[in-house]
C-alpha positions as CSV (number, residue, x, y, z in Angstrom):
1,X,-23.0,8.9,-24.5
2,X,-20.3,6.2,-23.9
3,X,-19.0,4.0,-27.5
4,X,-17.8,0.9,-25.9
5,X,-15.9,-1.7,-28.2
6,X,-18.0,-5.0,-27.8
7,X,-15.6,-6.3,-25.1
8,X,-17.7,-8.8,-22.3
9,X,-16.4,-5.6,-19.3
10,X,-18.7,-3.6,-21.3
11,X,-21.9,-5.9,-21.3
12,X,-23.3,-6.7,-18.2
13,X,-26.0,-5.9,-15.7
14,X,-23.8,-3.7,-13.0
15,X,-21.9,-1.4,-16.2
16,X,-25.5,-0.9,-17.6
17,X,-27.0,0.4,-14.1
18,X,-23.7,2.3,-13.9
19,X,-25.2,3.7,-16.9
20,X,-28.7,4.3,-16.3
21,X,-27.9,6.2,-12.7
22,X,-26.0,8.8,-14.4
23,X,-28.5,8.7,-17.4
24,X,-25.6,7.9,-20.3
25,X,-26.3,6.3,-23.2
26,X,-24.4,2.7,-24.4
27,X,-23.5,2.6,-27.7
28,X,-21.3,-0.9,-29.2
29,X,-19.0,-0.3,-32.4
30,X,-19.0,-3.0,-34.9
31,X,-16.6,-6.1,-33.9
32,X,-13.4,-6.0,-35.6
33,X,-14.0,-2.3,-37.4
34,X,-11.2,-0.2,-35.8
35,X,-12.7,2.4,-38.7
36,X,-15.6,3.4,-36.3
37,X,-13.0,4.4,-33.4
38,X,-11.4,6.2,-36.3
39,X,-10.7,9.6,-34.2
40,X,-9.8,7.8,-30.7
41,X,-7.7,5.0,-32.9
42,X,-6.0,8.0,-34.6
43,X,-4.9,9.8,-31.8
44,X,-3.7,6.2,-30.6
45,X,-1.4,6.1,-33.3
46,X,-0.2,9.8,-33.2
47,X,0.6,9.2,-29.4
48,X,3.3,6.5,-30.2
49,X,4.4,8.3,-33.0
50,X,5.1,11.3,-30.5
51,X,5.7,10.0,-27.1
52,X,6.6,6.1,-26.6
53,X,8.2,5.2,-29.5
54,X,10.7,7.7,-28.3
55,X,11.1,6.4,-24.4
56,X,13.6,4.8,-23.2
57,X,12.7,0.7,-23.3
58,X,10.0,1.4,-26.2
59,X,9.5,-1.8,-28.0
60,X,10.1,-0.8,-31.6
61,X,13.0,-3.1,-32.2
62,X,11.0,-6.1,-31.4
63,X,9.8,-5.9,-34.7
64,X,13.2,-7.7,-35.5
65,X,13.7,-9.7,-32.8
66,X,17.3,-11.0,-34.0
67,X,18.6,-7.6,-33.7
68,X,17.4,-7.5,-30.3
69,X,20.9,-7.9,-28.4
70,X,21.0,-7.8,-24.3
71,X,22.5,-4.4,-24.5
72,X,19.6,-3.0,-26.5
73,X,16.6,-5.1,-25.7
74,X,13.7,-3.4,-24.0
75,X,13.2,-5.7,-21.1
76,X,16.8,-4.7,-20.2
77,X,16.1,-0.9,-20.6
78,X,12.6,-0.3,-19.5
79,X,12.8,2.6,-17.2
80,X,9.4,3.7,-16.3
81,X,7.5,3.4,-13.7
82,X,3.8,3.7,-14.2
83,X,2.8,7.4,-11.5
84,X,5.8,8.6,-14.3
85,X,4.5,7.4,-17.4
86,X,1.1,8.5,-16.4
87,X,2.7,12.2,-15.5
88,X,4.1,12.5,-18.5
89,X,1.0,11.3,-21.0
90,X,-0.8,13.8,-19.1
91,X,1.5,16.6,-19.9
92,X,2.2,15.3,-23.5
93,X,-2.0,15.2,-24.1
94,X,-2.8,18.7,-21.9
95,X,0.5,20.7,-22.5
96,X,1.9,19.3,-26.1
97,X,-0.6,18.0,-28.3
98,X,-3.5,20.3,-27.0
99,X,-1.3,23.5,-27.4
100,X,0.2,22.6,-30.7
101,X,-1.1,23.4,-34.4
102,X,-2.7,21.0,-36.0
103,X,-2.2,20.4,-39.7
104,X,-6.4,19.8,-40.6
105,X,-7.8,22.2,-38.3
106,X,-5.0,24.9,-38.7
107,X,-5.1,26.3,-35.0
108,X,-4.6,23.9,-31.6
109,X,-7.3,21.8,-30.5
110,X,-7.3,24.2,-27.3
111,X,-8.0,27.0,-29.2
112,X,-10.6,25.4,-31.4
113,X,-12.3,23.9,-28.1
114,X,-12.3,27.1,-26.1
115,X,-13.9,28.7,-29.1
116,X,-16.5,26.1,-29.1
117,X,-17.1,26.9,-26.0
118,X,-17.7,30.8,-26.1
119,X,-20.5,29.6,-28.8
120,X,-22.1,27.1,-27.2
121,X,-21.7,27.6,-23.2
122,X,-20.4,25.3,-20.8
123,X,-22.4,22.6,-20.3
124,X,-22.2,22.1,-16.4
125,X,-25.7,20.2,-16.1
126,X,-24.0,17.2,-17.3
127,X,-21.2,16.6,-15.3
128,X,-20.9,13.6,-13.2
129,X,-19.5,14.7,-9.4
130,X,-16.7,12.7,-8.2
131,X,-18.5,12.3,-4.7
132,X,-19.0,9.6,-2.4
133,X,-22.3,8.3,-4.2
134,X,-20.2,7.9,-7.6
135,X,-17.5,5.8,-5.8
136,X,-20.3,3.6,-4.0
137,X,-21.9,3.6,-7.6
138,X,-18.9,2.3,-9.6
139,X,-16.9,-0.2,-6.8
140,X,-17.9,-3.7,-7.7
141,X,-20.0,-6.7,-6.4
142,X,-18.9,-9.7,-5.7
143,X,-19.2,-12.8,-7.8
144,X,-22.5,-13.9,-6.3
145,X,-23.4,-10.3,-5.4
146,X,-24.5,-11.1,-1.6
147,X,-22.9,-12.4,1.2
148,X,-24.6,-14.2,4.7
149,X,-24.7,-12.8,8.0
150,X,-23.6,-14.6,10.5
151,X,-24.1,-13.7,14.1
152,X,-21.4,-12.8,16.1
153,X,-18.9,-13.6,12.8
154,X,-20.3,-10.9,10.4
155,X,-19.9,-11.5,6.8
156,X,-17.0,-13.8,4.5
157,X,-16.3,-12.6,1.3
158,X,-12.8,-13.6,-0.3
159,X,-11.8,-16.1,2.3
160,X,-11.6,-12.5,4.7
161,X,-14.6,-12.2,7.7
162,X,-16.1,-8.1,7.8
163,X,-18.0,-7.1,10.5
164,X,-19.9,-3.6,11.7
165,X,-21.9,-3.2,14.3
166,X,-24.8,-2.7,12.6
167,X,-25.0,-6.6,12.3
168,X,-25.4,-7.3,16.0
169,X,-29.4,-6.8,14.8
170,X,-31.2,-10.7,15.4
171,X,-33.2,-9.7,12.6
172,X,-30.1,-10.0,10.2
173,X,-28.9,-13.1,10.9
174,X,-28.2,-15.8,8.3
175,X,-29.8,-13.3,5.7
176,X,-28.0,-12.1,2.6
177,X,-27.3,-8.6,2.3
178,X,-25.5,-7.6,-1.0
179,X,-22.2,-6.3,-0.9
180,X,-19.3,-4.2,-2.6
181,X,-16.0,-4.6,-2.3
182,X,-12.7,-1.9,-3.0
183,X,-10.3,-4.1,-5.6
184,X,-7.4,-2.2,-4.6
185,X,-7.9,-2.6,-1.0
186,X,-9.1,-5.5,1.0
187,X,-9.2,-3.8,4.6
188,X,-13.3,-2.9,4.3
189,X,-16.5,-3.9,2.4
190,X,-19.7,-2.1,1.9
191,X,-23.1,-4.0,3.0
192,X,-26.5,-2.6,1.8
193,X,-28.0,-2.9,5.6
194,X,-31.3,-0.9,6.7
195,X,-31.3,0.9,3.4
196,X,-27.7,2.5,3.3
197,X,-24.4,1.4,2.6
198,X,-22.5,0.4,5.7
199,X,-18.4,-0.1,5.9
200,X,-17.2,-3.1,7.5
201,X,-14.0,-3.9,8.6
202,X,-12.0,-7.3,7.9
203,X,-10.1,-9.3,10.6
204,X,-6.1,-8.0,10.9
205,X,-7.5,-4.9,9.1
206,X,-4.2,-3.2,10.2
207,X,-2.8,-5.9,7.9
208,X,-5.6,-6.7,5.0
209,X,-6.0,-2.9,4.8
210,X,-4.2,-1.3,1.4
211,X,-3.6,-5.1,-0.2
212,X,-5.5,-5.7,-3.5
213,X,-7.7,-8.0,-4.8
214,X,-5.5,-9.3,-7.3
215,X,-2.6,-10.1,-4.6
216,X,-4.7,-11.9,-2.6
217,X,-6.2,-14.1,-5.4
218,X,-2.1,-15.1,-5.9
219,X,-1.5,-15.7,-2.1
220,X,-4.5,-17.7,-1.7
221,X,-4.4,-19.8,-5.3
222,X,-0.1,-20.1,-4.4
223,X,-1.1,-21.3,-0.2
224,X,-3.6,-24.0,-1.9
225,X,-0.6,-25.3,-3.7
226,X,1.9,-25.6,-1.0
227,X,-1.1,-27.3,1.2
228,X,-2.6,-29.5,-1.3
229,X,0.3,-32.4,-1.1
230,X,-0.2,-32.8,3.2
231,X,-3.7,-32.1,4.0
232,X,-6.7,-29.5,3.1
233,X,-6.8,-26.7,5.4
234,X,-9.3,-24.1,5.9
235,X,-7.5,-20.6,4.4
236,X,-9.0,-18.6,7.2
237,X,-7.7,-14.9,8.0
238,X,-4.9,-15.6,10.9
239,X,-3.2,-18.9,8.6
240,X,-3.2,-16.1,5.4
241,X,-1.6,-13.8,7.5
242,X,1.0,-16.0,8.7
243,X,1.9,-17.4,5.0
244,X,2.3,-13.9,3.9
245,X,4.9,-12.9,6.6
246,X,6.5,-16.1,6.0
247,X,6.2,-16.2,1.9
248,X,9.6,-14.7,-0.1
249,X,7.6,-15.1,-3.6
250,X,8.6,-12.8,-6.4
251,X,5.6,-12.6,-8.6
252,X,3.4,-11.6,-5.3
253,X,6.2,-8.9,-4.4
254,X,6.0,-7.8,-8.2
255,X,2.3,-7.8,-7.7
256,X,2.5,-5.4,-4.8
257,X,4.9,-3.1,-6.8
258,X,2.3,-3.2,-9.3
259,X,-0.7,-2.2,-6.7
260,X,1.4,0.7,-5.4
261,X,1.8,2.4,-8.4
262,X,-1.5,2.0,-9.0
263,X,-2.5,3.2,-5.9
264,X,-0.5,6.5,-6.3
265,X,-2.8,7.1,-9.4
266,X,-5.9,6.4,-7.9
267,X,-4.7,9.1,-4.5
268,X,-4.5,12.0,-7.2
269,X,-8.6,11.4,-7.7
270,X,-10.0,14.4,-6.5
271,X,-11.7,13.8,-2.9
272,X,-14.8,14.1,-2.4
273,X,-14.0,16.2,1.3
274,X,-12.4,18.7,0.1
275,X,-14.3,21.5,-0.9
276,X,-15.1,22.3,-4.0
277,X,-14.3,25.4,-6.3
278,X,-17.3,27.1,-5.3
279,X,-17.3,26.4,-1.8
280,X,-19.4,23.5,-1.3
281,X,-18.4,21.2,0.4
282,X,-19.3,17.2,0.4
283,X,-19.3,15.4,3.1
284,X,-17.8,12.6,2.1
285,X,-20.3,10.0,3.7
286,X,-21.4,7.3,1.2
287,X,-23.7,5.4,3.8
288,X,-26.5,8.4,4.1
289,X,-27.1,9.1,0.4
290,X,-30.8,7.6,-0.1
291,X,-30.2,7.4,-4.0
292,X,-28.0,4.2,-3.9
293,X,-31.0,2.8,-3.1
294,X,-32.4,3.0,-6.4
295,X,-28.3,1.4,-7.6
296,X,-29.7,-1.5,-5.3
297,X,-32.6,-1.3,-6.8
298,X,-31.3,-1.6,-10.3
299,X,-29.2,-4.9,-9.3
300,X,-31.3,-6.5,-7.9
């Protein structure tokens, strides 16, 4: 069961599939009644209590701003990057909290749990693998969910062409074949193709490959601008490429700070090659598992 808040990320057609594939339940809190998070919202508050109100660049003192002098002001201070911070709120929740006494339950919640446990058993038919079909599962579609085949070109999807050989077929061309993309890396799409997921590879992939979806949207929206005063141009692949090795723009380098750190993160995922605890091993294919035909299923 999965208690969402009522935000729109958490209402929609994809989330809900998400959803029915791995057979969870969707529940919605009340709008505006923190009081039914009351033990997630709690643990919220302890967690700043315990661990960033005492960091370096914490943002306590902008609760009076006029005291807020360059010397002491948080922008000036902040120190953490985010691989760190998440390190450390990992080691705070697993090593700190979960090992320490609690005042209402009188014992740590690790003890409590692992006793919980030796009552109840370990319920191991409902975990969710991290394998190749959950990562086809949960990347996203695009806005209008498909994209056209065209012959000899492949597909266009974010201003970027993708092409596999599996579209050299005459039977696919100009048809639409839905597609999903990777946010945090705009080298390769996934096309639903002869009833499996097939990778294709974008134009200067040695280039596109490891750059985000956000940094592209601020390249492409900030080479509009700079073209929009002389004449309209088409934002193809080779003219993008070119205004990024020419561009010196700070928010897009901040942006790609951003996406690495981000992208260390994601890296410590468990992958779905290596093998498993109990020897098994996955291999790591996304485009043979038959079952995302039913996630196409669902979308469509």
């Amino acid at each position: 069961m999965i208690l969402g808040d009522g935000g729109p990320e958490f209402d929609s057609v994809y989330y809900e599939s998400v959803l029915a594939r791995y057979q969870c339940t969707k529940k919605t809190r009340p709008p505006s009644s923190p009081r039914f998070g009351s033990i997630l919202e709690r643990l919220f508050g302890t967690a700043n209590t315990q661990l960033f109100n005492i960091l370096k660049g914490n943002t306590q003192l902008m609760k009076e701003p006029r005291q807020a002098t360059k010397s002491v002001n948080p922008k000036c201070n902040a120190i953490w990057t985010l691989p760190l911070l998440h390190e450390r709120i990992g080691e705070y929740l697993f090593e700190v909290y979960d090992d320490a006494p609690h005042s209402l339950l009188h014992r740590s919640p690790r003890d409590l749990y692992n006793e919980s446990l030796s009552v109840s058993g370990h319920r191991n038919h409902v975990v969710i693998p991290y394998d190749s079909a959950f990562i086809m599962a949960t990347l996203p579609p695009t806005r209008k969910g498909t994209a056209k085949v065209q012959p000899g070109k492949g597909v266009k999807v974010n201003h970027l062409r993708y092409w596999a050989s599996e579209m050299d077929d005459s039977t696919l061309a100009a048809s639409h074949v839905p597609i999903r993309y990777d946010p945090f890396d705009a080298g390769h799409v996934y096309a639903f193709i002869g009833s499996r997921w097939i990778e294709c590879i974008s134009e200067h992939h040695d280039f596109f490959s490891g750059r985000s979806e956000k940094e592209l949207a601020l390249s492409t929206t900030e080479f509009y601008r700079r073209q929009r005063e002389t004449t309209k141009v088409n934002c193809s692949a080779s003219r993008l490429r070119m205004f990024y090795e020419s561009l010196e723009w700070q928010e897009l380098l901040m942006q790609q700070a951003r996406d690495l750190e981000v992208r260390i993160i994601l890296n410590q995922a468990p992958d779905p090659r290596v093998p498993a605890a109990d020897g098994t091993t996955n291999n790591g294919d996304p485009f043979e598992d038959d079952a995302m035909e039913n996630v196409y299923c669902d979308l469509r």
